[in-house]
Legacy VTK file of the C-alpha trace (Angstrom):
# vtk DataFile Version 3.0
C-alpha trace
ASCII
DATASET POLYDATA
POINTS 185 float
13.366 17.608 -1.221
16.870 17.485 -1.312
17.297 16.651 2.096
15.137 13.520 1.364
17.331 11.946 -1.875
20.630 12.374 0.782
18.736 10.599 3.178
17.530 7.911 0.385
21.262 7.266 -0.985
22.878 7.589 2.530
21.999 3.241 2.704
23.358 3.016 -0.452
26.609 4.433 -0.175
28.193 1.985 1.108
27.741 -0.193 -2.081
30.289 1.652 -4.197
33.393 -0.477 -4.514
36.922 1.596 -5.087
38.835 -0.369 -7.377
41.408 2.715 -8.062
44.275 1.358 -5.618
43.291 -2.150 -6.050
46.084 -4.516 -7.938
45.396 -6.824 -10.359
43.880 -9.969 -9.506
40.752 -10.987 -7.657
39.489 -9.347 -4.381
36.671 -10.042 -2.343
33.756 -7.639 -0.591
31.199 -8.565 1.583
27.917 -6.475 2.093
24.632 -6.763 4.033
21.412 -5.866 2.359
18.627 -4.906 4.796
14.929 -2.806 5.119
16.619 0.237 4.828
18.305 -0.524 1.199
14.714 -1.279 -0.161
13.566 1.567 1.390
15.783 3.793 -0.925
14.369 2.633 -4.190
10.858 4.118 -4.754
8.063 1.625 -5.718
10.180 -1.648 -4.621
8.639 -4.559 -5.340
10.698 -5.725 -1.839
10.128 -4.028 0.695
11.962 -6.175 3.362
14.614 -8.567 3.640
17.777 -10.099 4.973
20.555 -10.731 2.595
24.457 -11.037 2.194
26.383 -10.352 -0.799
29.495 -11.324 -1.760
31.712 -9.764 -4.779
34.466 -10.762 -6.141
36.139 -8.593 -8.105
38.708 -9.705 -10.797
40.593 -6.241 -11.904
42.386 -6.960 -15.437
43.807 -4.139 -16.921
40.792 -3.141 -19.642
38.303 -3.639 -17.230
37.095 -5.666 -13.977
34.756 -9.015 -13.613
32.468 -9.037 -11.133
30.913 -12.263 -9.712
28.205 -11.592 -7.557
26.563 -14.398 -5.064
23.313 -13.121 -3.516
21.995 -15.642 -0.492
19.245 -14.551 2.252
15.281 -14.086 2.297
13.031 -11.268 1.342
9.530 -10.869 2.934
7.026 -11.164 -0.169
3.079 -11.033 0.044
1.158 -13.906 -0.553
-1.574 -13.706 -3.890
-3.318 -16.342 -2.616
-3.756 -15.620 1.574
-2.130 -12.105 1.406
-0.289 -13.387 4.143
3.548 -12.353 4.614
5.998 -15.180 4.176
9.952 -15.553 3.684
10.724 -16.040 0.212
14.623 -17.374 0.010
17.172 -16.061 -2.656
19.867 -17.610 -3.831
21.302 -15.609 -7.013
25.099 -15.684 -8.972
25.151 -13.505 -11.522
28.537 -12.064 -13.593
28.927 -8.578 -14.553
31.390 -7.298 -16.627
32.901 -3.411 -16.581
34.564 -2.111 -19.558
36.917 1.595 -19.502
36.686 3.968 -22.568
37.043 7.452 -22.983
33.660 8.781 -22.906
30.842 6.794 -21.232
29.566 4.585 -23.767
26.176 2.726 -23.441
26.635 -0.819 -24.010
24.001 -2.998 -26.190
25.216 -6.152 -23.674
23.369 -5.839 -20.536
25.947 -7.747 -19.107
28.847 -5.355 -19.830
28.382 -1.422 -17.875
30.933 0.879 -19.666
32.566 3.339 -17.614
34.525 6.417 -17.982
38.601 5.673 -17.215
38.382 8.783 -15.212
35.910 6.700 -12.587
37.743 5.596 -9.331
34.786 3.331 -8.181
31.462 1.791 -9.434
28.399 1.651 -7.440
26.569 -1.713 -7.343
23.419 -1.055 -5.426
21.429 -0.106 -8.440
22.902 -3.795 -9.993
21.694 -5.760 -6.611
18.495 -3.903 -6.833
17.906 -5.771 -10.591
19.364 -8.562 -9.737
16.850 -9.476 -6.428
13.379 -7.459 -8.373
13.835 -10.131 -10.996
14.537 -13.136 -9.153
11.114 -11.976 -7.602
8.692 -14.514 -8.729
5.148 -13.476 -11.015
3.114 -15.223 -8.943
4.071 -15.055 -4.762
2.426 -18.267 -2.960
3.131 -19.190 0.404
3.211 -22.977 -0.519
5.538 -22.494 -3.894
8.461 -20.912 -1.703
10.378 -23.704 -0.854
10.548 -23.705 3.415
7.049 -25.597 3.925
5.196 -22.969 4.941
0.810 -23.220 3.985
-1.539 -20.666 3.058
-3.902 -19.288 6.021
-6.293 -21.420 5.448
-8.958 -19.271 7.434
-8.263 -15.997 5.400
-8.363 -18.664 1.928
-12.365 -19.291 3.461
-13.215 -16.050 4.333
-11.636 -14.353 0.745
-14.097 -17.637 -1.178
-17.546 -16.560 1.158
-17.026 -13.266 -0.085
-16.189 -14.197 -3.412
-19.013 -16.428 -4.095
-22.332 -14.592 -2.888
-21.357 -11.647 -5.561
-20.922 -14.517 -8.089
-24.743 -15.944 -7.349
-26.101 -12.082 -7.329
-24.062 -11.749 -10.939
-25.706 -15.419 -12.442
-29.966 -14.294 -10.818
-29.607 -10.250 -12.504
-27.544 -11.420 -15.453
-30.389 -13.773 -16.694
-31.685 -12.313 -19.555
-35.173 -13.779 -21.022
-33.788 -14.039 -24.558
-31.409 -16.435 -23.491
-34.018 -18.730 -21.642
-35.967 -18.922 -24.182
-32.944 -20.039 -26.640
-31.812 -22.490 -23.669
-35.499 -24.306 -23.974
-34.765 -25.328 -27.716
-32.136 -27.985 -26.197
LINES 1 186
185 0 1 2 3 4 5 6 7 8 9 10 11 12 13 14 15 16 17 18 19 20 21 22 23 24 25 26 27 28 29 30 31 32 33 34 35 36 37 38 39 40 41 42 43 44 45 46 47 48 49 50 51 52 53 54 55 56 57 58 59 60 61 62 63 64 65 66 67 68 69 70 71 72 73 74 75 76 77 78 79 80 81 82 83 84 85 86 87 88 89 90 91 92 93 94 95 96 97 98 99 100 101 102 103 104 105 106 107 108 109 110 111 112 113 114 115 116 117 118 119 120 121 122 123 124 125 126 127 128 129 130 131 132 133 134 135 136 137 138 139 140 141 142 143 144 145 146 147 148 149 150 151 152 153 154 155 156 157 158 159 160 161 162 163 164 165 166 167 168 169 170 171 172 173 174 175 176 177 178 179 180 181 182 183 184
């Protein structure tokens, strides 16, 4: 078991960002999300994808800004043809990190506190949030933006299934109580 969470947070460790010997003033990281970070969170919505991050960082001296640009695709399933299609991303989001003494939960989702004894702060679990709920509700092949159609074979096989159980529910369904109500039209 153990073995297994190393091997899950393995991809992810190379999303924590020192900021201890940083100076003050803006600096810039660059990551690469792939399969193997969605593969590390359980019960992804995601399960594959291409995507580069950039942070910048702002250090002040209470606490550090973090602008994060998120630009790629992730491979969603379609609701409509279950076919697989590339879904693209383009996210900014700003994150703020406040110091105290003791870790502190914020009411701000926008602002993490952390403890002034922390030389780094991981931002895999922040990407994770930020790409699950750019996700959208409903995942359509034709709604994604590149062109691409539904399978219009698997949309006519999924309807001639769907529609000789609808005819079977309409003949047992008919009750005579209602026929008889429908003839006083």
């Amino acid at each position: 078991m153990r073995a297994k969470i190393l091997l899950q947070l393995k991809p992810l460790k190379q999303f924590s960002i020192p900021f201890t010997g940083l100076k003050i003033g803006k600096h810039q990281f660059d990551f690469e999300i792939d399969n193997s970070f969605f593969d590390a969170f359980e019960y992804s919505l995601v399960k594959k994808g291409d995507l580069k991050v950039t942070v910048e960082l702002d250090k002040q001296e209470t606490m550090l800004i973090l602008k994060i640009r998120i630009a790629g695709t992730i491979k969603l399933d379609c609701d409509k043809c279950l076919a697989e299609f590339d879904a693209p991303l383009d996210i900014s989001e700003r994150q703020i990190v406040k110091f105290a003494e003791d870790e502190l939960e914020s009411d701000d989702l926008e602002i993490i506190v952390l403890n002034k004894k922390e030389s780094s702060i991981d931002i895999a679990e922040i990407l994770y949030e930020f790409i699950t709920v750019s996700v959208p509700y409903i995942k359509i092949c034709e709604q994604n933006g590149n062109g691409a159609k539904c399978d219009k074979e698997m949309i006519e096989r999924l309807e001639s299934l769907a529609n000789p159980s609808q005819q079977e529910e309409n003949t047992t369904s008919a009750d005579p109580r209602w026929e008889a109500l429908k003839k006083l039209k």
